[in-house]
C-alpha positions as CSV (number, residue, x, y, z in Angstrom):
1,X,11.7,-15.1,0.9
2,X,12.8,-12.5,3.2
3,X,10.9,-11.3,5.9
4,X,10.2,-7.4,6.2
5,X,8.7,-6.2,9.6
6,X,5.0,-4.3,8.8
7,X,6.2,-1.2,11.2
8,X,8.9,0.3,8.4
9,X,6.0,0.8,6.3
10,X,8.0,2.0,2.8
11,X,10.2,-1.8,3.1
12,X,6.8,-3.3,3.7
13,X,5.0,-2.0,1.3
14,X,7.7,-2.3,-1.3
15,X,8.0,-6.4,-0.5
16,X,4.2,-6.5,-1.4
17,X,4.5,-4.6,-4.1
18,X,7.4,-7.3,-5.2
19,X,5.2,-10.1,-4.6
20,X,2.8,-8.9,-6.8
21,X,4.7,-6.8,-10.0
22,X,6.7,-9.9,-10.9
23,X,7.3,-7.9,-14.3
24,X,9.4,-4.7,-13.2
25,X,12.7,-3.5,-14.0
26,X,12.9,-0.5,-12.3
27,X,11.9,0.8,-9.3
28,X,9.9,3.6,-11.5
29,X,7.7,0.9,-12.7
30,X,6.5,0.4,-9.1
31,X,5.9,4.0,-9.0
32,X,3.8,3.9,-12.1
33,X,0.5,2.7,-11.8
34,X,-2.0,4.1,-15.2
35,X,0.9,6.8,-16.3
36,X,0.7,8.3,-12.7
37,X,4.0,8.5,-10.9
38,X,3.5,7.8,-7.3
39,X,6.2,9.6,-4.7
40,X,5.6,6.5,-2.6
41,X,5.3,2.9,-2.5
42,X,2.2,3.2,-0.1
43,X,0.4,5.7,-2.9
44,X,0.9,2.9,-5.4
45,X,0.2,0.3,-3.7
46,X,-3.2,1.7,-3.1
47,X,-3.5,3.2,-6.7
48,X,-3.4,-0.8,-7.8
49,X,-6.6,-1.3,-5.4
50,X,-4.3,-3.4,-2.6
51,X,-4.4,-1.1,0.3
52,X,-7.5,0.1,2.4
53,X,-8.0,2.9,4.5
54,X,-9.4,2.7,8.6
55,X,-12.3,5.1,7.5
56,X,-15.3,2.1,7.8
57,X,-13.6,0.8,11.6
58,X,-13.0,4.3,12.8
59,X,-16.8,5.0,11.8
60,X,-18.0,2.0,13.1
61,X,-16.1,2.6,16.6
62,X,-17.1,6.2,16.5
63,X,-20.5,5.1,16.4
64,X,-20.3,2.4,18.8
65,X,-18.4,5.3,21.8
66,X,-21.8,8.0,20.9
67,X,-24.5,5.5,21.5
């Protein structure tokens, strides 16, 4: 396996995405998650429930900074 450095974040996300979709053909069956074409790897990687937003860390450090 070939490694893919996390900072070019389209490459990254696509070697996940390879990892995981062992069944695809084309790279329009990454985009596809449900019948929704994605424009990115990243927006389908997180329409298949694998990638998280910051929102609950940059809430919890917000909090933290105000008290």
């Amino acid at each position: 396996m070939y490694f893919v450095h996390p900072t070019t974040s389209e490459c990254f996300i696509l070697h996940l995405i390879l990892t995981i979709v062992l069944s695809a053909t084309s790279f329009e069956h990454f985009w596809t998650i449900d019948d929704t074409k994605h424009l990115t790897f990243q927006a389908a990687y997180r329409a298949l429930g694998l990638l998280q937003d910051d929102i609950k860390w940059d809430t919890c450090m917000h909090e933290t900074c105000i008290d």
